[in-house]
C-alpha positions in Angstrom: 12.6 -119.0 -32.7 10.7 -115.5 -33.4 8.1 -116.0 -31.4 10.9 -116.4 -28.3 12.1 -113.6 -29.5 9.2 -111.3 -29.0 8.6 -112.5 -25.4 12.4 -111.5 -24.3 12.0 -108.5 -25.8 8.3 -107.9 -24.0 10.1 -108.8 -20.7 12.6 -106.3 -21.3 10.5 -103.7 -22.1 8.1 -103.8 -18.8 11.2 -104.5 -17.1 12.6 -101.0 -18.4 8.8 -99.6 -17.8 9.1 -100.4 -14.9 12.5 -99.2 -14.1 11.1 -95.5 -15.5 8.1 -95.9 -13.6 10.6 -96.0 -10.4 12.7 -92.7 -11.5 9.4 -91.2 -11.8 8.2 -91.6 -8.7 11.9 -90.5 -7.3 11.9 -87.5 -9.2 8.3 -86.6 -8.2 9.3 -86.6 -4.1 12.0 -84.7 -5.2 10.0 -82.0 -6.9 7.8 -82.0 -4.3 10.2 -81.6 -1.3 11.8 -78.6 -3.5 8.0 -77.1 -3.6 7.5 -77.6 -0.2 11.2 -76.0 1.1 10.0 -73.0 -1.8 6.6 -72.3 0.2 8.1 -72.2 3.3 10.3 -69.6 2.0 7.0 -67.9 0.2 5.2 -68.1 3.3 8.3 -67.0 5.7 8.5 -63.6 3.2 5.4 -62.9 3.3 5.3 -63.1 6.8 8.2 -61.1 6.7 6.5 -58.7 4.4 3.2 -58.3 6.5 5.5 -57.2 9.5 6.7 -54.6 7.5 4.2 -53.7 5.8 1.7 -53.3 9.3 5.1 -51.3 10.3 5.2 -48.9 8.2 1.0 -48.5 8.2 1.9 -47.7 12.2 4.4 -45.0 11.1 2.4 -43.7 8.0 -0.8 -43.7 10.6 -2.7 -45.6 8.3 -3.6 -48.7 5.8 -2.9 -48.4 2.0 -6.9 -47.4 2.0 -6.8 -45.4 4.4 -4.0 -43.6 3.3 -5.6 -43.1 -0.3 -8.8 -42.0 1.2 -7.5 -39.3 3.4 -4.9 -38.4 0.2 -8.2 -37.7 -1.6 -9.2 -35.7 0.9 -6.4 -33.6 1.5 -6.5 -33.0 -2.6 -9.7 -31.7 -2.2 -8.9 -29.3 0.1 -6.3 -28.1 -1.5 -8.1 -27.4 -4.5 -10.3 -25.3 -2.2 -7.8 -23.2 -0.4 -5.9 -22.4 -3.7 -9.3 -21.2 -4.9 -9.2 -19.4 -1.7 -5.5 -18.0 -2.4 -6.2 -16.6 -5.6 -9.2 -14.7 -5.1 -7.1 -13.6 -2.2 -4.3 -12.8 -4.4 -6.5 -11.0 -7.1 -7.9 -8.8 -4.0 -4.3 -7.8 -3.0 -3.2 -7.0 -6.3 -5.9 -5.0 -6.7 -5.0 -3.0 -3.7 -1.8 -2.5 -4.6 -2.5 -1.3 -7.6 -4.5 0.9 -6.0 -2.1 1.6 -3.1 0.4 2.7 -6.2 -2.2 4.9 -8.1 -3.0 6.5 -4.7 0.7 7.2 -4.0 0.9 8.9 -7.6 -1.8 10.8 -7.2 -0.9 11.8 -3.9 2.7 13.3 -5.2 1.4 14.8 -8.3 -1.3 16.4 -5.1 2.0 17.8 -3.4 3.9 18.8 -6.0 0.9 21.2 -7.4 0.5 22.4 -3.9 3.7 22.9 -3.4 4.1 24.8 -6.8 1.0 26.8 -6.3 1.8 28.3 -2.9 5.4 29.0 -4.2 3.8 31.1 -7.0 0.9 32.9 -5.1 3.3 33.5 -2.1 5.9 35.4 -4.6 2.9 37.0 -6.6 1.9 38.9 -3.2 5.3 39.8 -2.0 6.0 41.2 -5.2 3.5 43.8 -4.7 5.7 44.9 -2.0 8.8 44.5 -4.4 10.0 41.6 -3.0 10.8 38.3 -4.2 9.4 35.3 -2.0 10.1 31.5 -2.2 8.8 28.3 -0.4 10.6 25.2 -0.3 8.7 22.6 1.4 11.0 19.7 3.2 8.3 16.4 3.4 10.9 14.3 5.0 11.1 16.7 7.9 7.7 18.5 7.1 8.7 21.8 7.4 8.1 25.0 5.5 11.1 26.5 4.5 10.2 30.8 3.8 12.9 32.7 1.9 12.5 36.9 0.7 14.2 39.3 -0.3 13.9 43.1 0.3 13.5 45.9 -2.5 17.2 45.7 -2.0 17.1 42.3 -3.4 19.1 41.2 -0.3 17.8 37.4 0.1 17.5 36.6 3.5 15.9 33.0 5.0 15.8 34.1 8.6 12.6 36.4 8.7 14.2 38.3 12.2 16.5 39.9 9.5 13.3 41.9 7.7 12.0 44.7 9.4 8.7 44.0 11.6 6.5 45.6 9.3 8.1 43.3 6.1 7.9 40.7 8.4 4.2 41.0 9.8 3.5 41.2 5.5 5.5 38.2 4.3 3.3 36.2 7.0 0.1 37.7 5.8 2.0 36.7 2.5 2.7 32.6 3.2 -1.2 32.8 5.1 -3.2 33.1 2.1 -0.9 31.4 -0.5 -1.2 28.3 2.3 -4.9 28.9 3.0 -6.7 28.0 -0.5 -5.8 25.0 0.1 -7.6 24.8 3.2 -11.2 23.8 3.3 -12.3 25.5 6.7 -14.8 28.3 5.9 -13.1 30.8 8.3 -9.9 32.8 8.2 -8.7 34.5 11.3 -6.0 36.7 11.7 -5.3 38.3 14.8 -3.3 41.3 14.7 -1.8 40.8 11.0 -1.0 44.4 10.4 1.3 44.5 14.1 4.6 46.7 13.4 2.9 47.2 9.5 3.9 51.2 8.5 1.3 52.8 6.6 1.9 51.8 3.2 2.3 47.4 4.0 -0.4 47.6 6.0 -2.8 49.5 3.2 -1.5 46.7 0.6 -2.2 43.9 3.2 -5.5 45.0 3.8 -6.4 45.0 0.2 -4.7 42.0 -0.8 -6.7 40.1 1.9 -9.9 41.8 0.5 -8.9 40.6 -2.9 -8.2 37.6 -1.9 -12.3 38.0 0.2 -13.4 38.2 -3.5 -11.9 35.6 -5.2 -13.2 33.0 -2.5 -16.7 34.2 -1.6 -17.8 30.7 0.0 -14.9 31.8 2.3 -15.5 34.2 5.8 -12.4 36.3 7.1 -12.2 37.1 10.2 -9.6 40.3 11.0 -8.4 41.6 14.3 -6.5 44.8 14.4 -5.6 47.4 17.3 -5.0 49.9 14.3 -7.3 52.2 12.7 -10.2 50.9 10.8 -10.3 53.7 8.6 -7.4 51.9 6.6 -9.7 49.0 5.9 -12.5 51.7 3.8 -9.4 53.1 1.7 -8.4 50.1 0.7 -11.5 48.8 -0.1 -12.2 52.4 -2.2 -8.9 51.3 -3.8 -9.9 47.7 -4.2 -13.0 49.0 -6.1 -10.9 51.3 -8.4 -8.1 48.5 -9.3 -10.9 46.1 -10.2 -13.3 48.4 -11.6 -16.1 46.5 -9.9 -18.7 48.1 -7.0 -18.3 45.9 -4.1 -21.4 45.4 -1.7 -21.7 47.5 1.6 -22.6 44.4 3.7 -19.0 42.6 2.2 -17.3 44.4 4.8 -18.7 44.8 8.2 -16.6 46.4 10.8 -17.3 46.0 14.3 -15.5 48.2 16.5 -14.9 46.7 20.1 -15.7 48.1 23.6 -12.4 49.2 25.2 -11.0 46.5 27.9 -12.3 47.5 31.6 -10.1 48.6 33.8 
């Protein structure tokens, strides 16, 4: 009886082997039909994927290389031009800052002039016993002249002086304005015009003074009037000063009357 026994149950176990050997087999074409449906799918996405992809190379202008490549590029010259920009930008601040110095310099330039003629053109109208002042309008650029007579009646409009006042406050505002003028000549054509006596004495020696203070300087006078006014003020000159002035610093050349 046992050794019955052991063949049924032999028979029943390569009849179970080969019942699993069966399932195996099933299971295997199963698997593999899933793989294959799977790389169709792969290979339809990354068909799929290559479209798009040479797509949007078309519309980038370029592969994934390419693209890098010409990125790398670009960075370089980037890093070039910014070098570029700053030693541009160094430069312009550099001008500014000079620009800005300039412009300081320039109104601290004005001002002084403006408050230097202002006290030389009152110093030589008060020899006269006036009172003189300049206001200077740089928007409009003009000159603005204001005096006052002995009277100390302030007037702005010069027609209200008498001619002789008037021909002296221009003599006046002509040398406060001309030392800060770097020609070597001064010419004055007719100054002393409508001058009485005593304006025109002062204005002669007030232009010699002003001869000595600036001797890299050449003046140039024209007068109709009597040059013996010039030699008395220069005597006088010589006395206020206490000085000897030179024979040849005033040379008087008197003109041929006009034909007729």
């Amino acid at each position: 009886g046992e050794p019955a026994l052991r063949h049924r149950a032999s028979a029943g176990s390569l009849h179970q082997g080969a019942s699993c050997g069966g399932g195996a087999r099933v299971q295997g074409a199963h698997a593999e039909e899933k793989a294959g449906g799977h790389t169709k799918a792969l290979d339809a996405e990354e068909k799929r994927l290559g479209i798009s992809r040479r797509t949007q190379e078309q519309a980038l202008g370029g592969s994934k290389e390419e693209l890098e490549l010409e990125c790398r590029q670009l960075n370089k010259q980037v890093a070039k031009q910014t070098g570029v920009f700053y030693r541009i930008k160094t430069d312009q601040d550099a001008l500014i800052k000079g620009h800005t110095t300039r412009i300081k310099a320039l109104q601290a330039l004005r001002d002084n002039v403006e408050k230097t003629c202002n006290e030389k053109f009152h110093m030589y109208l008060a020899r006269r016993g006036h009172l003189g002042q300049l206001t200077v309008d740089h928007e409009q650029e003009v000159v603005k002249k204001g005096a006052s007579d002995p009277n100390a009646t302030w007037v702005t409009d010069l027609k209200q002086l008498s001619g002789g006042e008037r021909s002296y406050t221009t003599v006046a505002f002509l040398l406060a304005l001309g030392q800060w003028s770097e020609s070597s000549f001064r010419c004055l054509d007719e100054f002393d015009v409508f001058m009485d006596a005593i304006n025109r004495r002062i204005a002669v020696e007030t232009l010699l003074e002003n001869a000595l203070e600036l001797p890299d300087k050449q003046y140039v006078l024209l007068t109709p009037q009597d040059i013996q006014a010039i030699e008395l003020a220069r005597q006088l000159l010589e006395t206020k000063k206490k000085i000897q002035i030179p024979e040849f610093f005033v040379k008087t050349v008197q003109m041929r009357p006009a034909r007729r």
